[in-house]
N, C-alpha and C positions, 0 to 999 in steps of 0.2 A: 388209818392213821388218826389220830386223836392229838390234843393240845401237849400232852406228856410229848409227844414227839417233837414240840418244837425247835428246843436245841439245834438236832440235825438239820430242820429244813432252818434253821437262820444260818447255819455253818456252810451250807448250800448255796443261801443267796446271798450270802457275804464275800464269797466268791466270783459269785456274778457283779454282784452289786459293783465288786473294786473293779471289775474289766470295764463296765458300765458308766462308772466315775470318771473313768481316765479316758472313755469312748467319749462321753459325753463334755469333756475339758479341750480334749485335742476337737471334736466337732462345733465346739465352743470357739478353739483359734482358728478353726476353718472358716465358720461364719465371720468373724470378724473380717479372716483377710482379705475375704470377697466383699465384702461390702467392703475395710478400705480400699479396694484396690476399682469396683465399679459402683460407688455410691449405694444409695436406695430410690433411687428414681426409676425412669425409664430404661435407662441401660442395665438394671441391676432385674426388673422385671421382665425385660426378654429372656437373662440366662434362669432365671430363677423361676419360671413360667415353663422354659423348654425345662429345666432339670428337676419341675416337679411329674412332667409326663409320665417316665417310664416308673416313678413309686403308682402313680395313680394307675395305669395301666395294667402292673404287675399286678396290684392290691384285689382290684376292680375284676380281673380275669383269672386269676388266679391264687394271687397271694391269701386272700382271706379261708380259702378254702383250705391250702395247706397249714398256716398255721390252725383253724379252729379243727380241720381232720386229719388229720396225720396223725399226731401223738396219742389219740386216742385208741385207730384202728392200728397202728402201729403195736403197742401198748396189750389191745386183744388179740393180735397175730403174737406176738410174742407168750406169752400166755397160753392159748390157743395151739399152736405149729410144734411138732416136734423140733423143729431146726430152731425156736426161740426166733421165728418171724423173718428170719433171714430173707429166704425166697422171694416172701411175698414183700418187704422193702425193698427188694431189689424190682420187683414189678412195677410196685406202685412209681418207683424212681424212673424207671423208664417211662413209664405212660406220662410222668407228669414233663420229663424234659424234652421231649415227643411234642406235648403241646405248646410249652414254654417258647420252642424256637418257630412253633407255626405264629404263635401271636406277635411272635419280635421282628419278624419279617413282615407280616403284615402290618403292624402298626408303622416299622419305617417307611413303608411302601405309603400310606395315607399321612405321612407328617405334616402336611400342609392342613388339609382337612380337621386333622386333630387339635393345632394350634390354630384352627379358629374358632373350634366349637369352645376352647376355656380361655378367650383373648378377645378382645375387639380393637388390636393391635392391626395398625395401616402402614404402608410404605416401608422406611428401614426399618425400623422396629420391628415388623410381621417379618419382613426377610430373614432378618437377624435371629430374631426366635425357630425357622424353620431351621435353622441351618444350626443353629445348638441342637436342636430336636436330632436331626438326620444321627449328630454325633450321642446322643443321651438314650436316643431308644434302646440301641442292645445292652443298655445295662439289664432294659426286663429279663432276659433269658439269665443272665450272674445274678439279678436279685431273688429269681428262684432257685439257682444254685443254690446258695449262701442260705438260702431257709430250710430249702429239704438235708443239707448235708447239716445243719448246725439241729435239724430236729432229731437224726437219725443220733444222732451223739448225743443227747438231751436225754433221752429215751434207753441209751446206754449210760448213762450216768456221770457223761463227760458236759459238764455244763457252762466251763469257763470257755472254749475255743470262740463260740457262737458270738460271747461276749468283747471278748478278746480283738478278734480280726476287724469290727469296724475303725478301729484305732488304728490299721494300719492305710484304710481306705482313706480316713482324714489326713492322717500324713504322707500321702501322696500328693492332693488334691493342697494342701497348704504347699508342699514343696510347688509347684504346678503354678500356682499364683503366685508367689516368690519370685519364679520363672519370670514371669508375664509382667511384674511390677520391673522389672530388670529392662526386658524389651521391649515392653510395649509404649507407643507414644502418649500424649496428654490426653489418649480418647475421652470423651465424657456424654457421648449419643455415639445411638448406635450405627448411624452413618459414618462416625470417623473411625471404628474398629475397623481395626485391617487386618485380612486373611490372616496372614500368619495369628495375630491375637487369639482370632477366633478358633483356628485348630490345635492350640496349643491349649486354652481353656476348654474346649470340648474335647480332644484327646486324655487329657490330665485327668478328665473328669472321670471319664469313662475308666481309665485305668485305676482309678483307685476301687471302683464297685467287683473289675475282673479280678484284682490282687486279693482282696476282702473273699470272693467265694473260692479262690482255686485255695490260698493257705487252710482251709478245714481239711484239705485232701488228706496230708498225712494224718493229722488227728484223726480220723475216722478210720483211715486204715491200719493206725495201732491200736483200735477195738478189735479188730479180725474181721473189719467189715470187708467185703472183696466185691467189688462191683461185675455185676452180667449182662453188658449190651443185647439183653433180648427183650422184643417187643410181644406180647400174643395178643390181636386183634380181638379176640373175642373171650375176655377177661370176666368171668361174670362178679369177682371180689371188685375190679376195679368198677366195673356197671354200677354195682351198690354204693363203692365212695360218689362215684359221678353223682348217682342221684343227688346223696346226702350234699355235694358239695353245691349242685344246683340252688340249693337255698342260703346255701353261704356267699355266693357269688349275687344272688337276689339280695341279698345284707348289704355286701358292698357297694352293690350299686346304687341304693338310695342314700346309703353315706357318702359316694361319691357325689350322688345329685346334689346333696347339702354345698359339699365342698366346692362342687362347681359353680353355682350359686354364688356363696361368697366370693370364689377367686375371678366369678366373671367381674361382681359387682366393685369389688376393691381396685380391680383393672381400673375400671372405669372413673371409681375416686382418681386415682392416678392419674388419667389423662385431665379429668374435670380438674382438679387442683395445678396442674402443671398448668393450665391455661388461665386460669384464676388468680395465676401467678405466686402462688405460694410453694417458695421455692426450697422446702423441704420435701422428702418420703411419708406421706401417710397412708397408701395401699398398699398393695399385694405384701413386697417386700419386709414394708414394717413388719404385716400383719403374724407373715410367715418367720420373723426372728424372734416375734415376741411369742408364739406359740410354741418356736422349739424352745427359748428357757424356761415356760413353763411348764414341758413333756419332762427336763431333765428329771424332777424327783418323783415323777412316775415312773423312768426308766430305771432308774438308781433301783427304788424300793419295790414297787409294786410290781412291776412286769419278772422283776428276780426273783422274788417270791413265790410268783405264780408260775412263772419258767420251771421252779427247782419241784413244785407242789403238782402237776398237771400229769407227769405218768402215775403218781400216785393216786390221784383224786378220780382220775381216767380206771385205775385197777378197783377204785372201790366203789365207782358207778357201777363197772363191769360185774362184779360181785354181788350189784342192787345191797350194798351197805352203806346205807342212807346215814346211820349216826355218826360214822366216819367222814360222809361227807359233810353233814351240817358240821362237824368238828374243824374240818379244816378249811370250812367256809370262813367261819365263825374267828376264828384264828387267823388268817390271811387279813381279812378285813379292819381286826382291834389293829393290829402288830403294822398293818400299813398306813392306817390313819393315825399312827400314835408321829408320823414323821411326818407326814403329807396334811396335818391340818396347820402345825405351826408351818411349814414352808409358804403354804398357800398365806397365809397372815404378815409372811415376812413378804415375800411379794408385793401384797396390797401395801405394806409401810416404804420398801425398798424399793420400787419400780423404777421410778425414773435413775436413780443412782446406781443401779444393778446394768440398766440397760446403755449407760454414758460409760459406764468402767469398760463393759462387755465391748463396744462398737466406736466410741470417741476416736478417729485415727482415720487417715487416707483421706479422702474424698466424702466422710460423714460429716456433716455438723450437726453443733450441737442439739438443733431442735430435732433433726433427723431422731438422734436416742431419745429425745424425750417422749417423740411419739411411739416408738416403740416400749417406754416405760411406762405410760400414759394406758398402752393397747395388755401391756402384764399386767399392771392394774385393776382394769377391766377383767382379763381373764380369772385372775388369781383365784378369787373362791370358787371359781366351779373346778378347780382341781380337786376339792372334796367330794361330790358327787360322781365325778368323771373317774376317779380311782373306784370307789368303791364299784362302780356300777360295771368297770371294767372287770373286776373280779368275780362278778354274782353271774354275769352271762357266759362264764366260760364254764362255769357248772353246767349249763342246759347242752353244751359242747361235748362235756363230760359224756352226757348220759345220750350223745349221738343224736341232739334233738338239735334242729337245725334252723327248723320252722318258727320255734318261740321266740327263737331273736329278730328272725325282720320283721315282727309284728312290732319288737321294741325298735327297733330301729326308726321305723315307720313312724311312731310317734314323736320320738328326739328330734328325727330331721325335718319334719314339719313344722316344727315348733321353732329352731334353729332359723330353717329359711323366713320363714313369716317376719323374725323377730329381725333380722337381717336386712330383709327388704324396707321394712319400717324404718331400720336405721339409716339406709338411704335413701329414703325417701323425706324423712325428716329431720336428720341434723345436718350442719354443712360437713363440708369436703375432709373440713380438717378433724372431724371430730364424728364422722360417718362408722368407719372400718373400726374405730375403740368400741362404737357401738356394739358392731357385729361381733365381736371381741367380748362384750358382755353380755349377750347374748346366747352364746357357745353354753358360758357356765349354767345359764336357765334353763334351756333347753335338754341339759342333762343332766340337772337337777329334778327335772320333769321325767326323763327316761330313769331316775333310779327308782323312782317311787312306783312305774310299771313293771322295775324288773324285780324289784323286791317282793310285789306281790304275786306275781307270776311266780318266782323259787317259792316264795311261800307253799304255794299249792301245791308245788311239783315234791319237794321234799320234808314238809312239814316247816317248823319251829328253828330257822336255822339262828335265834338269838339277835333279830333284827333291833329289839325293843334295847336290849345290851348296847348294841352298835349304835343305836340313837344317846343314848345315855353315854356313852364314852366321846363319843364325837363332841357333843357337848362340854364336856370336861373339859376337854381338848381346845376347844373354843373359847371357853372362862379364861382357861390356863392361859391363853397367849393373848389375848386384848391388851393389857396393861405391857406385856412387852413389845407388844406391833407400835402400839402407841409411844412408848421408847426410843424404839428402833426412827420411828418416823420423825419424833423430834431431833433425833442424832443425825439424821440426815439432815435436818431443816436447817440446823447449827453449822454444819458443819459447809454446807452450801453457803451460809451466810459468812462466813470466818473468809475460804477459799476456794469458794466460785464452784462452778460446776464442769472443771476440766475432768481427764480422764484420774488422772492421779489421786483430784482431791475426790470423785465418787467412788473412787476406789476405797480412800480412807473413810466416808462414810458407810459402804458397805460392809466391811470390816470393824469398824467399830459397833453401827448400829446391832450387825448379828452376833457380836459379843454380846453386849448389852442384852438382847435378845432371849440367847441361850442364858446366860445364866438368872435372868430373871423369871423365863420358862420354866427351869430346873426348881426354881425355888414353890411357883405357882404350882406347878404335877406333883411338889413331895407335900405341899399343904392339901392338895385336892386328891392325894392319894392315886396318881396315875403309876402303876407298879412297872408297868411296860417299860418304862423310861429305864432304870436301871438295868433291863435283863438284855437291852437294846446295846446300852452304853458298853456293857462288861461284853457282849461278843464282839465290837465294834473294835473295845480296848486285844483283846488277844488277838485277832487277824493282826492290827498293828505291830504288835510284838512279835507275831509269824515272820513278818515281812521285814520287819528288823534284824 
């Protein structure tokens, strides 16, 4: 593929992108209902602690492997296999759901043990988190459903489903807390939640991750996929993914030591600040809202592009046609950063008013969002480093190389935990976890610059010196409207406070103001991307009309 090919692949991920948008909207009123409905303190840190388990479990043991191996060897079986890979996806699907249910039994079986190694949660609170846990583990075995069944359609050229179905997981899980705001009492600790609360929020929870993988079922099997419950013990194609995945699983896990790290240390903010008596959210909870609005326009842009781009870029590894792939390396990365440098900018201007619209309601107050707008803040610019860099190391995945990335990995999470621990160790309580939050962006500002030059060598010339140069542009372009957008906020806070309403209208005003002052800075500074962006953006709309 080459950059002439773009069209198709934006038509691709424009598809994805809109399941994505509306995934990322309803997961958007899902986070809010849960925080209003259990604050951002301590009660909101038991369920949000146990209900980040089975992602980290899944990711840590499995998940990383299928996403970075699958679509590749999938990709060359098809290719490869008379039957166009059939068989052997049916193999690799058994061995993996095989393992999938050995891990999810096991991990329910240790849930005590597990929520203490990422907690230093005592009394109700530790009970409370085991007992969400007990309900939240088997989602691992459905969140590798929902990956191998949304890859095996990817790969068949079905790309919306995958996108699609978490939107129905979020509207279970808001219907679910809906539920629980109806009958549940004034709880506000985790000592006055009563059973029923509790199984209805861990029931709820759980069923929206089962409804999210079983709905691909038919989608897959109006590709002509036909599923074969056979296992063979002594697979020597499955031996060689193992290998390869051994190192992808070795990835994860020091991403997860990062992650563990912070989520031990933010706990802990948590508890130190609740005794300190500062009677807002600034751990875990915060930390973890402000990071999912800042993944939204990676998820939107970047992961659909790369979703729609990865059997292709996987067929032209396979082929060792390098100029194809710096092509649509080189293309991924202008076309991703031409959206994700102004977002990251709007962030940095919008944070607190982005995060008081998003969460102002139930049992939140207002400083509650401001911390969390304070922690997007912090995170905002290293959304530019973290997209890009998320896209250079799925190249070295391409080409079945497994090993080049935990050596990146290696050095991000290093840098990360260092910068982390420093931030608790030397700012207070309240302003610890915005640290670790600005830190994140360093740290993988640091990992692009190893991975950039690592592809370098691996594929020659992929147009990195371009990428610096547009990035930049990109950055010129939006300073004077972040600066805009910021004083539209400032005004607008000053006019009519900073309820949810009125950061709502500074949001909305501010990224008007934003956008069209951006529009006018990318056509003086000649960024071309912006129109060829807009005009596919303007006909999907008109599709859907």
């Amino acid at each position: 593929m080459t950059t002439t090919d773009g069209p198709p692949l934006l038509r691709s991920s424009a598809i994805m992108a809109a399941g994505t948008i509306v995934s990322r909207i309803t997961g958007f009123a899902r986070n809010a209902a849960l925080v209003a409905a259990l604050g951002t303190a301590l009660l909101a840190d038991a369920y949000n602690v146990a209900n980040t388990l089975p992602t980290i479990l899944y990711i840590l043991l499995l998940g990383g492997a299928l996403n970075a191996v699958f679509v590749p060897q999938l990709t060359a079986a098809a290719r490869r296999d008379p039957d166009g890979g059939a068989e052997f996806a049916n193999r690799l699907l058994n061995a993996a759901l095989l393992f999938l249910l050995t891990i999810t039994v096991t991990s329910w079986l240790l849930a005590p043990q597990i929520v203490d190694l990422y907690s230093d949660f005592t009394g109700a609170q530790r009970t409370l988190t085991i007992t969400f846990a007990r309900f939240f583990l088997p989602q691992i075995f459905f969140y590798g459903l929902f990956t191998m069944l949304g890859q095996l359609l990817n790969v068949r050229g079905r790309f919306g489903p995958m996108m699609w179905a978490p939107v129905v997981n979020n509207l279970v899980v808001i219907v679910t807390v809906c539920i629980y705001l109806v009958v549940a009492s004034d709880s506000n600790t985790a000592a006055e939640l009563g059973t029923l609360e509790i199984r209805l929020l861990g029931a709820g929870t759980t069923a929206g991750v089962i409804v999210q993988a079983v709905i691909l079922i038919p989608a897959l099997r109006a590709t002509g996929f036909r599923w074969q419950p056979r296992v063979r013990w002594r697979d020597k194609d499955i031996q060689r993914i193992a290998e390869l995945a051994v190192w992808t699983v070795l990835v994860v896990i020091v991403n997860q030591i990062g992650y563990w790290v912070v989520t031990l240390l933010s706990t802990n903010v948590s508890v130190g600040a609740d005794r300190q008596g500062i009677p807002y959210g600034v751990g875990y909870t915060a930390y973890s809202n402000a990071h999912l609005l800042w993944l939204i326009p990676q998820g939107v842009v970047t992961v659909s592009m790369l979703t729609a781009l990865m059997p292709r870029l996987s067929g032209a590894a396979a082929d060792h046609d390098f100029a194809a792939v710096r092509a649509d390396v080189a293309y991924v990365v202008r076309i991703s950063a031409t959206v994700i440098v102004p977002t990251a900018l709007l962030f940095l201007a919008l944070g607190p008013q982005i995060a008081t619209a998003a969460f102002l309601r139930g049992n939140v107050a207002l400083q509650d969002t401001l911390a969390i707008g304070y922690m997007l803040m912090a995170f905002a610019l290293g959304l530019i480093p973290f997209s890009a860099q998320y896209v250079l190391v799925r190249v070295f995945y391409a080409f079945h190389d497994t090993k080049t990335p935990l050596a990146i990995a290696v050095v991000t999470t290093c840098v990360h935990g260092w910068l982390s621990i420093g931030a608790f160790m030397t700012l207070p309580a309240r302003w610890a976890v915005t640290g670790m939050a600005a830190g994140y962006g360093i740290a993988n500002a640091v990992g692009l610059a190893v991975t950039a030059r690592k592809l370098h060598a691996r594929i020659g010339d992929f147009g990195a010196g371009d990428a610096v140069r547009h990035h930049a542009r990109l950055l010129l372009a939006s300073i004077v409207p972040a600066a805009a957008a910021y004083a539209i906020g400032r005004v607008t806070a000053a006019l009519v406070g900073y309820g949810a309403s009125a950061s709502l209208m500074a949001v909305v005003a501010g990224s008007i103001g934003f956008l069209v002052l951006f529009a006018i800075s990318a056509r003086v500074l000649h960024i071309g991307d912006i129109a060829m962006l807009t005009e596919t953006a303007r006909r999907r709309v008109r599709r859907l009309i």
